[in-house]
C-alpha positions as CSV (number, residue, x, y, z in Angstrom):
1,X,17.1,-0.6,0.3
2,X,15.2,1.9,-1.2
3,X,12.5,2.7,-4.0
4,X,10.3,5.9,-4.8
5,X,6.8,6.6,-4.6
6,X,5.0,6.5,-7.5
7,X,1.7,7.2,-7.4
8,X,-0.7,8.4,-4.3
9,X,-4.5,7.7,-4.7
10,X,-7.3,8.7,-1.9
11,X,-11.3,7.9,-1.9
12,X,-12.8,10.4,-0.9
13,X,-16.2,9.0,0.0
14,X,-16.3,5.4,0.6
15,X,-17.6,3.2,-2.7
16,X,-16.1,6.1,-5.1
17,X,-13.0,5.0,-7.4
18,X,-9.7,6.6,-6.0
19,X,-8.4,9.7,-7.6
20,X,-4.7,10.2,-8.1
21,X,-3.3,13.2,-5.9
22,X,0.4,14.5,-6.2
23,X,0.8,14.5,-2.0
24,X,-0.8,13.2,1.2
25,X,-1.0,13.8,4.9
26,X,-0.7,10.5,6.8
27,X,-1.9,10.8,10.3
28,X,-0.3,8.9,13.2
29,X,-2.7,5.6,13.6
30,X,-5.3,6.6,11.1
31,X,-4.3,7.0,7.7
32,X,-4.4,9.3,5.0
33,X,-6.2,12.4,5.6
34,X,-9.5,12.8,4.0
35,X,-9.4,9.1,2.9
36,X,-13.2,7.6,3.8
37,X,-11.0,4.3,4.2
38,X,-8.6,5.4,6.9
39,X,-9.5,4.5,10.2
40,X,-8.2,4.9,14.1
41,X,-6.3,2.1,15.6
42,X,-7.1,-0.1,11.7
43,X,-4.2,-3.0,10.8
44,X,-4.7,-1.8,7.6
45,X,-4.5,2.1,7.5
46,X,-2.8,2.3,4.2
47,X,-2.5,-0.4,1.1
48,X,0.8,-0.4,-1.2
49,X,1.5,-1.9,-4.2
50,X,4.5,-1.9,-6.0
51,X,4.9,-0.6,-9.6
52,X,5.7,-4.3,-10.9
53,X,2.3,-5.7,-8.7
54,X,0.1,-2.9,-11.0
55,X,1.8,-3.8,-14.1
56,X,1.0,-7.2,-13.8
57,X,-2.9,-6.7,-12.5
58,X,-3.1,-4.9,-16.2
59,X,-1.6,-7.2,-17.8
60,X,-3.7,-10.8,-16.8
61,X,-5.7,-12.1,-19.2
62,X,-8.3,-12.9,-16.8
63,X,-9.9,-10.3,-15.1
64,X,-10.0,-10.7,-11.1
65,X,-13.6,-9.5,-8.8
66,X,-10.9,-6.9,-7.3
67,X,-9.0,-5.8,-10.5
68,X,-11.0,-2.8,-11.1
69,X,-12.1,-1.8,-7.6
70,X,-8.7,-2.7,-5.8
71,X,-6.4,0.5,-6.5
72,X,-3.9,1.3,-3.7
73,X,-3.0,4.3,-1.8
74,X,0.6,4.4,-2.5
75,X,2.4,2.5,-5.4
76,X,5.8,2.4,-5.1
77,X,8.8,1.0,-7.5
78,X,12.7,-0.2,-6.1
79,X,11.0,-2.2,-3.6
80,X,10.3,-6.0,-4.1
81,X,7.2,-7.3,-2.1
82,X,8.8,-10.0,-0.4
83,X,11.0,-7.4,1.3
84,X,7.8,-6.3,2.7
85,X,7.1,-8.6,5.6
86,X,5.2,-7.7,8.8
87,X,6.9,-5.2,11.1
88,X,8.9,-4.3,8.4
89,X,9.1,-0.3,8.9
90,X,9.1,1.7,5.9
91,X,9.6,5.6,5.5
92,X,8.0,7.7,2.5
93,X,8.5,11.5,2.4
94,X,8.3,12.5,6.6
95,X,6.0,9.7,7.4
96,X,6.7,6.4,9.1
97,X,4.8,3.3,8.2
98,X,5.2,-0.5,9.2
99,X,4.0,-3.6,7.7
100,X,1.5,-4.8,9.2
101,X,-0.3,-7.6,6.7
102,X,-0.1,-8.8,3.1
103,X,-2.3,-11.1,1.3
104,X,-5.4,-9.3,0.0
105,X,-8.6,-11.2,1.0
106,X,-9.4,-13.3,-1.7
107,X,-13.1,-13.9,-3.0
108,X,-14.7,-17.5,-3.8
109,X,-16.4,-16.3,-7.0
110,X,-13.5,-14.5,-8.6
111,X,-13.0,-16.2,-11.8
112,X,-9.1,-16.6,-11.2
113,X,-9.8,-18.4,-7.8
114,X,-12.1,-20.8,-9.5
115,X,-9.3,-21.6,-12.4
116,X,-7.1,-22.3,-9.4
117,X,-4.9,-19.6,-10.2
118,X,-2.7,-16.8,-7.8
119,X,-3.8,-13.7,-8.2
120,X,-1.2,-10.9,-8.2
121,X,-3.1,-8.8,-5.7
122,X,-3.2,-11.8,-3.1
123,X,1.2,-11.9,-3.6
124,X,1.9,-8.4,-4.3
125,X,-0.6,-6.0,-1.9
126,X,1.1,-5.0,1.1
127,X,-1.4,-3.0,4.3
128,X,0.3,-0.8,6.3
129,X,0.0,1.3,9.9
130,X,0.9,5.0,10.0
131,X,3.7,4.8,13.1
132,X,4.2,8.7,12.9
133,X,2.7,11.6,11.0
134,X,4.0,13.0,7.9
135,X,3.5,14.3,4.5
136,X,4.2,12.1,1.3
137,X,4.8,13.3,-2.5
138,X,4.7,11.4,-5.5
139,X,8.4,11.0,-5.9
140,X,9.8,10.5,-3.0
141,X,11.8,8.0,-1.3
142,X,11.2,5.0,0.6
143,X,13.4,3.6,2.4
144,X,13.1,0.2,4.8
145,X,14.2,1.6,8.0
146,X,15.9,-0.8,10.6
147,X,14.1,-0.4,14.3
148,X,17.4,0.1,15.8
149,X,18.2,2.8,13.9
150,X,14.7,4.5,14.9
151,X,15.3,4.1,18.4
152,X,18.7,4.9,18.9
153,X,19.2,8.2,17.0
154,X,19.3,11.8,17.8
């Protein structure tokens, strides 16, 4: 299974809105280089969202506490969200990443928690770990990778 990358977005000072950039350097247990948000030894090194998760964010009628801040660092399409479970281990340009959580944190006094309503973000956000270093381009593949094949090849 496979899907392409999108879009790539880095902050480059924490609190500032993500900028789109055309390709990244993700660093083995950190993140993406220069990101104020990437961290050593973090769960959640790098957010995805898929293509089909952004589209519907724009489209709700009711406007989530996260909509506006909440912009990932990779958006991907070709890949559903559900395919993206823990431990699941993805690769994007030369980088490996795996799955390590989904369900964004969700906020009492958003107003589509309070109508009693899922948010798209909460389904559809994906956090990942960087397992090895590599560079990723907007347009590139990603491919779920099977562990096996990872540790058995050449």
């Amino acid at each position: 299974m496979s899907g392409i990358v999108e879009k790539l977005f880095i902050s480059r000072e924490k609190k500032t809105k993500r900028v789109a950039i055309e390709s990244g350097f993700f660093i083995k247990n950190f993140g993406l280089e220069g990101d104020a948000y990437s961290s050593h030894g973090a769960r959640r090194q790098v957010t995805v969202l898929s293509s089909e998760g952004r589209a519907a964010v724009e489209k709700e009628d009711l406007k989530g506490l996260c909509f506006e801040r909440f912009i990932e660092t990779v958006r991907i399409s070709g890949i559903e969200a559900d395919d993206l479970k823990p431990g699941v281990l993805l690769k994007a340009g030369t980088a490996l990443f795996e799955v390590t959580e989904y369900r964004k944190k969700c906020y009492p006094e958003c107003s589509i928690i309070q109508t009693g309503r899922v948010c798209s973000l909460l389904t559809d956000a994906r956090f990942l770990k960087v397992l090895a270093t590599g560079k990723v381009a907007v347009g590139d593949r990603v491919e779920i990778i099977k562990e096996y094949d990872i540790l058995h090849s050449s």
